[in-house]
mmCIF file of the C-alpha atoms, coordinates in Angstrom:
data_MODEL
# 
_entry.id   MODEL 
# 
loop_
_atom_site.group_PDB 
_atom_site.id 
_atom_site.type_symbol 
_atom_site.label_atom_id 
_atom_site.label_alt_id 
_atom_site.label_comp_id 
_atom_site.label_asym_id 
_atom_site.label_entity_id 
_atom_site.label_seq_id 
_atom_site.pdbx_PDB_ins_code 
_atom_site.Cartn_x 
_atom_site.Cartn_y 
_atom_site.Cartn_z 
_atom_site.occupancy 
_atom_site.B_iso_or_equiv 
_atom_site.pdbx_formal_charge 
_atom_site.auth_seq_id 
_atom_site.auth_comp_id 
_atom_site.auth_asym_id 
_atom_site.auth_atom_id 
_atom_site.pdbx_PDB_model_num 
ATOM 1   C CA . UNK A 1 1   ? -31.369 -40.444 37.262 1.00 0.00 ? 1   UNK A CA 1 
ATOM 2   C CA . UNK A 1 2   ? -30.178 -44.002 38.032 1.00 0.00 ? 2   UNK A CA 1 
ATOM 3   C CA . UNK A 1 3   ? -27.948 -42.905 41.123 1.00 0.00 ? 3   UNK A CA 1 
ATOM 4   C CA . UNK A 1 4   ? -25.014 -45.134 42.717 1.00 0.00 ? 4   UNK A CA 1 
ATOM 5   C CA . UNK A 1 5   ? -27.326 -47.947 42.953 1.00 0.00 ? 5   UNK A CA 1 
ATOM 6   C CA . UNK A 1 6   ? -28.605 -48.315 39.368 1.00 0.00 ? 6   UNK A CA 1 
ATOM 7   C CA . UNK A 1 7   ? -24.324 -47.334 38.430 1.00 0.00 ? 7   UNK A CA 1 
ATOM 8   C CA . UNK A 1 8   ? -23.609 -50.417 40.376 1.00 0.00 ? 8   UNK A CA 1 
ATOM 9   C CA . UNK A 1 9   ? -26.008 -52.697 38.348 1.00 0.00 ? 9   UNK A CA 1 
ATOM 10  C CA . UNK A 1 10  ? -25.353 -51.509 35.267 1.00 0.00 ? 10  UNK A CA 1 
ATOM 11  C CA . UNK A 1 11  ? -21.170 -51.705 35.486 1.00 0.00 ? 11  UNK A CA 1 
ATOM 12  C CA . UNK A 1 12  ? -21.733 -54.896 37.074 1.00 0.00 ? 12  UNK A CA 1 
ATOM 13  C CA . UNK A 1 13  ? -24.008 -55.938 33.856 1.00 0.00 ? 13  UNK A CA 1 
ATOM 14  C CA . UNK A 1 14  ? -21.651 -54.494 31.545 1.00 0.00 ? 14  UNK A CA 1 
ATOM 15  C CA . UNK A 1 15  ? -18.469 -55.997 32.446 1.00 0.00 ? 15  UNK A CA 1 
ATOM 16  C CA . UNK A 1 16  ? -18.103 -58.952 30.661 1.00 0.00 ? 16  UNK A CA 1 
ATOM 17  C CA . UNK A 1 17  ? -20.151 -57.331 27.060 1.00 0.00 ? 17  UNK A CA 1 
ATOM 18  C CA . UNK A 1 18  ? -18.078 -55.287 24.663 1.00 0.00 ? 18  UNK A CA 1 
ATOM 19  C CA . UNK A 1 19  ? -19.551 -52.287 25.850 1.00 0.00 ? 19  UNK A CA 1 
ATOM 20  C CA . UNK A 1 20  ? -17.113 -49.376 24.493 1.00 0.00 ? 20  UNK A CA 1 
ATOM 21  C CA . UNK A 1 21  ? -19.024 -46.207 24.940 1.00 0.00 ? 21  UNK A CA 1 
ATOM 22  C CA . UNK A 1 22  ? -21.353 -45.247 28.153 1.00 0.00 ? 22  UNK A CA 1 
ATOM 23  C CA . UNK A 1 23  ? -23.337 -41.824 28.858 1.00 0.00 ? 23  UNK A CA 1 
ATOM 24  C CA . UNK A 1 24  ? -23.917 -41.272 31.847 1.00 0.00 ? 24  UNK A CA 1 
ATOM 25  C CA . UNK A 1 25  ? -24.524 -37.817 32.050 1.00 0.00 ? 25  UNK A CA 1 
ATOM 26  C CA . UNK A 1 26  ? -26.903 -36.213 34.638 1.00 0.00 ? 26  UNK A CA 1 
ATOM 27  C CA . UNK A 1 27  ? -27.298 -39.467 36.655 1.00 0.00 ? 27  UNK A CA 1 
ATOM 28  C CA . UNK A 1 28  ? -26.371 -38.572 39.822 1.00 0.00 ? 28  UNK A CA 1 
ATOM 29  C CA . UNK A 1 29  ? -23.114 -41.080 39.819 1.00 0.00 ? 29  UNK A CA 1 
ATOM 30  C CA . UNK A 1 30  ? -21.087 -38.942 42.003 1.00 0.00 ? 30  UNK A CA 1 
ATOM 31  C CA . UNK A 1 31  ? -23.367 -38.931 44.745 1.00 0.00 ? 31  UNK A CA 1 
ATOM 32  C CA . UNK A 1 32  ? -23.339 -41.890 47.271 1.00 0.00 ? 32  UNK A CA 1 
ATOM 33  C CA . UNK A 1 33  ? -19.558 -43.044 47.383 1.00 0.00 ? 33  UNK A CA 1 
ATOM 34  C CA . UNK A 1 34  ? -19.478 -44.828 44.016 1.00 0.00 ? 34  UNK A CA 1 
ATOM 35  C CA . UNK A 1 35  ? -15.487 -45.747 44.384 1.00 0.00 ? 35  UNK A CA 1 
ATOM 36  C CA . UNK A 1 36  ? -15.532 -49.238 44.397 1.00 0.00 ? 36  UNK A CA 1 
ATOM 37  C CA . UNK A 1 37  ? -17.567 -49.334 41.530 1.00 0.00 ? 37  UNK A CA 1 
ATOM 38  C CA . UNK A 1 38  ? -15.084 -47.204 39.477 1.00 0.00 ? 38  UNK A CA 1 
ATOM 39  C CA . UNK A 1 39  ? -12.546 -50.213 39.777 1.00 0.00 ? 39  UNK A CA 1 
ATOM 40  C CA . UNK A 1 40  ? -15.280 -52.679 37.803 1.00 0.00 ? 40  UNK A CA 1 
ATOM 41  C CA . UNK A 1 41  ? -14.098 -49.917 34.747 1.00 0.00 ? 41  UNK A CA 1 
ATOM 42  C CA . UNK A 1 42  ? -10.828 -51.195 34.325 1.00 0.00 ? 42  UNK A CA 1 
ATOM 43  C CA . UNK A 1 43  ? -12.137 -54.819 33.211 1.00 0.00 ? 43  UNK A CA 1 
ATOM 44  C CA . UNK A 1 44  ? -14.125 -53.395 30.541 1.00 0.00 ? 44  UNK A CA 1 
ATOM 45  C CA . UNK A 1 45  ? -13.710 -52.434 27.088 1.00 0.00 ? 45  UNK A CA 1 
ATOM 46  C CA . UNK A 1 46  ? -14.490 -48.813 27.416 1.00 0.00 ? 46  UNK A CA 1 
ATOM 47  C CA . UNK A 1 47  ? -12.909 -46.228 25.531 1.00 0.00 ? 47  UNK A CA 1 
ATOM 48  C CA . UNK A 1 48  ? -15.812 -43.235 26.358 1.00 0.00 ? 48  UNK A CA 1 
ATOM 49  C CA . UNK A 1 49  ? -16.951 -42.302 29.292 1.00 0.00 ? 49  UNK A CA 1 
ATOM 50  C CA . UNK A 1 50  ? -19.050 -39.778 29.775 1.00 0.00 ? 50  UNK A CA 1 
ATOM 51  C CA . UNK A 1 51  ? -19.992 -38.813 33.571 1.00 0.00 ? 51  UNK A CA 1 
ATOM 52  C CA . UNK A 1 52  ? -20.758 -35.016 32.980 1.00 0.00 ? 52  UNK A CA 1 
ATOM 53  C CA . UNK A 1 53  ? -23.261 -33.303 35.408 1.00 0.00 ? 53  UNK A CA 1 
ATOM 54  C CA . UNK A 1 54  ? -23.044 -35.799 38.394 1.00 0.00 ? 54  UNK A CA 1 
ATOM 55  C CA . UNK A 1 55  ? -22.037 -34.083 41.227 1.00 0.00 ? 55  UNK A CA 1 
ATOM 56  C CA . UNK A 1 56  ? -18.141 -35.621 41.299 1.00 0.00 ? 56  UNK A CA 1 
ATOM 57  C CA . UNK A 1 57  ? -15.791 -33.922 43.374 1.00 0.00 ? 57  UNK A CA 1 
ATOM 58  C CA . UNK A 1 58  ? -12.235 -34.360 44.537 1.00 0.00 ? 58  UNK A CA 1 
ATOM 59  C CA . UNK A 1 59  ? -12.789 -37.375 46.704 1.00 0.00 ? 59  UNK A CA 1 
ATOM 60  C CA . UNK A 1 60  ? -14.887 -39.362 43.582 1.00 0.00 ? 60  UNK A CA 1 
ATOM 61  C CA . UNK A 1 61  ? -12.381 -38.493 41.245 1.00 0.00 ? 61  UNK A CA 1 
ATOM 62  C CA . UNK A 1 62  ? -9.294  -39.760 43.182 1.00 0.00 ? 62  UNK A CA 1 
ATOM 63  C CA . UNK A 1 63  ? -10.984 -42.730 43.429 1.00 0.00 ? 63  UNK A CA 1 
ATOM 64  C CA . UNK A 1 64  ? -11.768 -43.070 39.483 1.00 0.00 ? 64  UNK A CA 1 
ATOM 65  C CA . UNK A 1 65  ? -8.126  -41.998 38.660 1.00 0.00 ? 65  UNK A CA 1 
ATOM 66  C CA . UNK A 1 66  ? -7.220  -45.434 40.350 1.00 0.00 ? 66  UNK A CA 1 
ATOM 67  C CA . UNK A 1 67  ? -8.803  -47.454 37.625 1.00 0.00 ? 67  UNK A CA 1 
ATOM 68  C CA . UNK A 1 68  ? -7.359  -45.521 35.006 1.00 0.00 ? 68  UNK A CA 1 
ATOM 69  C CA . UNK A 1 69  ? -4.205  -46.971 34.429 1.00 0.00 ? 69  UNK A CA 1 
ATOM 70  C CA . UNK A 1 70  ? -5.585  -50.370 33.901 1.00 0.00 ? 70  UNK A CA 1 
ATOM 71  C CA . UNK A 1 71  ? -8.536  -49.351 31.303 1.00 0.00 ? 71  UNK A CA 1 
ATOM 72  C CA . UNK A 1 72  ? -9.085  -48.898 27.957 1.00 0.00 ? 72  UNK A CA 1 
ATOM 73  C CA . UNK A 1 73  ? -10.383 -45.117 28.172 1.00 0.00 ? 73  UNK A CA 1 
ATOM 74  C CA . UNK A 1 74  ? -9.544  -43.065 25.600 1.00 0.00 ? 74  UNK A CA 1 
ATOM 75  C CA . UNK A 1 75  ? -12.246 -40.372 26.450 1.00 0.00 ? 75  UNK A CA 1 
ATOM 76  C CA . UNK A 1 76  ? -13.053 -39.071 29.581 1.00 0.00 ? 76  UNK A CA 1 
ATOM 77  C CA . UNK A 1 77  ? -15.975 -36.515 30.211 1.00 0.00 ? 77  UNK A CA 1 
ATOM 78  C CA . UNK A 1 78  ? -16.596 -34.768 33.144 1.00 0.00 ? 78  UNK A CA 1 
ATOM 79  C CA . UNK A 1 79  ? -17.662 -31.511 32.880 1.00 0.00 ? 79  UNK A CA 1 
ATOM 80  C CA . UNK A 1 80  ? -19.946 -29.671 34.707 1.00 0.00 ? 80  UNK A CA 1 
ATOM 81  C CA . UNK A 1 81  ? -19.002 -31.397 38.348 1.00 0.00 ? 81  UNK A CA 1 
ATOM 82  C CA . UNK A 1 82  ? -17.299 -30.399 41.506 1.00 0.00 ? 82  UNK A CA 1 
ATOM 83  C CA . UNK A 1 83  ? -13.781 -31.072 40.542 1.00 0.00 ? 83  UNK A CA 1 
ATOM 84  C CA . UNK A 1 84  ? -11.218 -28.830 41.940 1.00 0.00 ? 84  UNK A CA 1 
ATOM 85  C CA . UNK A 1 85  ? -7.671  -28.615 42.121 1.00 0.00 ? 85  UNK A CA 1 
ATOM 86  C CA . UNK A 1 86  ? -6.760  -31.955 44.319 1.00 0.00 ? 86  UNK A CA 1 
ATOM 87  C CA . UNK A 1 87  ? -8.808  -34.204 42.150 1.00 0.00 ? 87  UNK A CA 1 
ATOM 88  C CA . UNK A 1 88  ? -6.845  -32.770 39.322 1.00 0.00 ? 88  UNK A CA 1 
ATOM 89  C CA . UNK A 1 89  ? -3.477  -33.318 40.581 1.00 0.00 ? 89  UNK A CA 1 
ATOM 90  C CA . UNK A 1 90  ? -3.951  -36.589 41.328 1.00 0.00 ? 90  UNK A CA 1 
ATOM 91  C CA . UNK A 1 91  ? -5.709  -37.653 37.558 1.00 0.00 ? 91  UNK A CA 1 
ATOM 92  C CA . UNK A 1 92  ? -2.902  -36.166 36.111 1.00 0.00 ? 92  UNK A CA 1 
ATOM 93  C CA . UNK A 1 93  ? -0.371  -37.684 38.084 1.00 0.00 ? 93  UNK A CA 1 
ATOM 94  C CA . UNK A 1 94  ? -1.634  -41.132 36.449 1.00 0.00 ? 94  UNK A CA 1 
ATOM 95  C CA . UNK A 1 95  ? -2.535  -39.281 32.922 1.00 0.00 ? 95  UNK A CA 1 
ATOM 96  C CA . UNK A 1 96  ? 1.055   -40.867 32.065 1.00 0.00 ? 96  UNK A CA 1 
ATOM 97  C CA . UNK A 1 97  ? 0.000   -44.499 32.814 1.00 0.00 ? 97  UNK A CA 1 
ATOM 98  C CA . UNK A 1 98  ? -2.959  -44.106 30.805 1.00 0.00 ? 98  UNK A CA 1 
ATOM 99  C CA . UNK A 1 99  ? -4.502  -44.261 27.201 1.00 0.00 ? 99  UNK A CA 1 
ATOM 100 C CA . UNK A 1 100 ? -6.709  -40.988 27.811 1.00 0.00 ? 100 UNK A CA 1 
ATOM 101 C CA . UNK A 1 101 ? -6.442  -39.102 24.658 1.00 0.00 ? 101 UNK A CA 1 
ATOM 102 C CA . UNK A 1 102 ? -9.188  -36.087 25.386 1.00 0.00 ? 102 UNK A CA 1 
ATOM 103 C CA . UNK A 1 103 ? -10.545 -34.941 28.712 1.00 0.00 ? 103 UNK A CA 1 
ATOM 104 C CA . UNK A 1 104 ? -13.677 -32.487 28.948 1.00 0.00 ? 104 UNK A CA 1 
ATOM 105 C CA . UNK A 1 105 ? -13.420 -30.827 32.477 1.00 0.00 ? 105 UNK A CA 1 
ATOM 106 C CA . UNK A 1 106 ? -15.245 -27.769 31.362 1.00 0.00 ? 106 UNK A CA 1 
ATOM 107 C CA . UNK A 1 107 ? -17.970 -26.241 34.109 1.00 0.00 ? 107 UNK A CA 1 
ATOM 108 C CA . UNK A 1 108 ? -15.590 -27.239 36.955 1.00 0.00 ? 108 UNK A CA 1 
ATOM 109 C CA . UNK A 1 109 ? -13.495 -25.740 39.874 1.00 0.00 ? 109 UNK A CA 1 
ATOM 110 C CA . UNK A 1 110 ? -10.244 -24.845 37.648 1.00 0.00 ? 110 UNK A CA 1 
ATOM 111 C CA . UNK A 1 111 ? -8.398  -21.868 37.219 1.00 0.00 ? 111 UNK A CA 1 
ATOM 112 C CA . UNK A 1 112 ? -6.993  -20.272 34.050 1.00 0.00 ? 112 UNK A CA 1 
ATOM 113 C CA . UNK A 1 113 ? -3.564  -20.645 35.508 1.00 0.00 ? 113 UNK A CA 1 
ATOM 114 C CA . UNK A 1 114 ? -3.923  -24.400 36.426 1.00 0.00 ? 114 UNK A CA 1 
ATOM 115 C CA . UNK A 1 115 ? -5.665  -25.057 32.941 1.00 0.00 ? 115 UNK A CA 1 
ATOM 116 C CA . UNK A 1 116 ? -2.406  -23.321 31.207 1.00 0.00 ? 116 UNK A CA 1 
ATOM 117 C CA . UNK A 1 117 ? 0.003   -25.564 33.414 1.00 0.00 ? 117 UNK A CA 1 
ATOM 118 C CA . UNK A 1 118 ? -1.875  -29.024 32.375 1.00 0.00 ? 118 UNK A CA 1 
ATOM 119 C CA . UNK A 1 119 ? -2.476  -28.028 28.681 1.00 0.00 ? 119 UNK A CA 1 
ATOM 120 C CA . UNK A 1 120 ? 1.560   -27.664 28.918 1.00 0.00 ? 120 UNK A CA 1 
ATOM 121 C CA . UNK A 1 121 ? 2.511   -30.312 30.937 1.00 0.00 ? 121 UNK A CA 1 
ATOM 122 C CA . UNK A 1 122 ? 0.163   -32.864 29.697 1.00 0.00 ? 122 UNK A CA 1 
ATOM 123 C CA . UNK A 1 123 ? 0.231   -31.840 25.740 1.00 0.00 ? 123 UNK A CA 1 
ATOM 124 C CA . UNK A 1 124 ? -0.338  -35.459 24.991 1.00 0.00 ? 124 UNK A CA 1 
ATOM 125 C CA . UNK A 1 125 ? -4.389  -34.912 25.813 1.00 0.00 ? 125 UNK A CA 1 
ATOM 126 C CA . UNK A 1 126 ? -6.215  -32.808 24.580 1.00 0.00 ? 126 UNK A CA 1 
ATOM 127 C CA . UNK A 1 127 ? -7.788  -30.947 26.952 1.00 0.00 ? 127 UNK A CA 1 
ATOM 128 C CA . UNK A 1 128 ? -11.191 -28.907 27.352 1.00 0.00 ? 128 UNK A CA 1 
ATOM 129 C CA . UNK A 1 129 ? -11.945 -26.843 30.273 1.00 0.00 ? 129 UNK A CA 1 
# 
């Protein structure tokens, strides 16, 4: 697992390369207040990103969700993490502002009623939970 620390050298390597696809899966990201970091992703070239199994909750997410609007991401991954209802209110409060196309949130803190509501209100992504 590279952890915050190897997250922070590797954004910080990859910002200025046409990097459009990272896995990142099982690395720990979520742990260790990675939010500053998250803003490095909207001077990138991403389009995937794939943080699955890394421990993000709430707090980490509503601090990705600010970069969002300014990136290229057209995949976001994060099943299997600690996401609950707050984290997803807020994403999807700047789903509009973005170019996410297909979210994985599978494995996470999200109840069949809440999935139905953002399948419905957000049909524009395609959503797995």
């Amino acid at each position: 697992t590279i952890g915050v620390k190897g997250f922070k050298c590797l954004i910080q390597n990859l910002v200025n390369m046409k990097v459009d696809k990272i896995f990142l899966s099982g690395n720990n990201v979520g742990v260790g207040n990675p939010e500053k970091l998250f803003l490095e992703l909207q001077n990138m070239q991403l389009k995937i990103l794939d943080l699955s199994f890394n421990k993000i909750d709430d707090k980490t997410l509503i601090s990705l969700t600010q970069a969002l609007p300014r990136s290229k991401l057209s995949i976001l991954d994060l099943s299997y993490n600690r996401i609950g209802l707050e984290g997803l209110k807020n994403l999807g409060g700047l789903l509009p502002k973005t170019q996410i196309n297909k979210i994985n949130l599978k494995g996470n803190n999200i109840n069949i009623k809440t999935q139905e509501y953002f399948r419905k209100q957000f049909s524009f992504i395609e959503w797995i939970f």
